[in-house]
C-alpha positions, 0 to 999 in steps of 0.5 A: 411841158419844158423844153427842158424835159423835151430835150431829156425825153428826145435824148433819152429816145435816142439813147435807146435806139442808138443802144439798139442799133449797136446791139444789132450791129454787134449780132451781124458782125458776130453773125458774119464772125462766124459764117466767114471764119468757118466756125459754124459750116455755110450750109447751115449759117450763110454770110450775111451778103449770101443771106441778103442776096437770097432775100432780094432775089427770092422778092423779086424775080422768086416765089418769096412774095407769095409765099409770104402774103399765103402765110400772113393771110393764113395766119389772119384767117386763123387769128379771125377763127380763134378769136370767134371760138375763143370768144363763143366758148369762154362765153358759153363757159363762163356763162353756164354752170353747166357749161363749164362743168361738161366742157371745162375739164375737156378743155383744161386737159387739151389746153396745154398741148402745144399746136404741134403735137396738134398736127397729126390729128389735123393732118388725119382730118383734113389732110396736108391742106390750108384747112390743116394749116388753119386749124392749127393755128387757131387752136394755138391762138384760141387759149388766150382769148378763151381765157381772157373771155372767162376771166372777163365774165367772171368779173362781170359776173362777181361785179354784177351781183354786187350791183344787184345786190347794192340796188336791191334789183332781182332783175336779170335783164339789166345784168345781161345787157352790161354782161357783154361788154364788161369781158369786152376790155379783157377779150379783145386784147388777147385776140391782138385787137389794142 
């Protein structure tokens, strides 16, 4: 590589972060605009100064830690749960005729329900609890993987059976091994894992 081109990759890295930062800076004055000039009422847009007090008191000497360190793990905790359901069902789906013609409808029909309108079943279930918390959002995060998985083992299945067809080779045992780790690539990503 050229220093030429090493030049033209730095100043180009530092021509978007630059426009970055001026778009951030644009948004705060418009932000401290608007609060300061009474545009928008306090109670429902704080100044800027009022919005970083609040946050290095609530981490310091507040209960902001806390709370956020109970989100992040149960935001992990049901990512963990998602990608284990998604992964088993879009397996067991895509992996059985009969799967996916008993389960598939059933979940095609609950699939675009929003984790929100989830939440008074959840709530019936478990009650206002972390389990609530959790089951909401694993469902929420369980449809990208489910379907990463599906769409990984009917590639693997279609790819398979051209290989057996190829090789002359009737035998199943050497197209199961290669079944799971073909949908590996396609899962793991909608589970967040890069």
């Amino acid at each position: 590589m050229s220093a030429a081109h090493k030049t033209n990759r730095t100043l180009n890295a530092l021509g978007s972060a630059s426009g970055s930062v001026l778009v951030l800076a644009a948004f705060i004055a418009l932000w401290w605009a608007a609060s300061t000039s009474g545009w928008v009422n306090r109670a429902f847009l704080p100044t800027p100064q009022a919005t970083l007090q609040s946050l290095v008191q609530g981490l310091a000497g507040g209960d902001l830690a806390a709370y956020t360190w109970a989100t992040l793990s149960r935001m992990f905790s049901g990512w963990v749960l998602a990608s284990a359901l998604g992964i088993a069902l879009g397996a067991l789906i895509g992996s059985s005729q009969r799967a996916s013609e008993w389960i598939g409808p059933t979940l095609e029909f609950i699939r675009p329900l929003p984790a929100s309108a989830v939440m008074p079943l959840a709530i019936a279930l478990f009650g206002l609890s972390g389990g609530m918390v959790l089951a909401v959002v694993a469902f929420g995060a369980m449809w990208p993987v489910l379907l990463a998985t599906l769409h990984g083992l009917a590639t693997c299945t279609s790819s398979c059976a051209r290989s057996r067809a190829r090789w002359n080779s009737a035998t199943w045992p050497s197209c199961s091994r290669s079944a799971c780790p073909t949908p590996c690539p396609t899962s793991w990503p909608a589970c967040g894992c890069r």
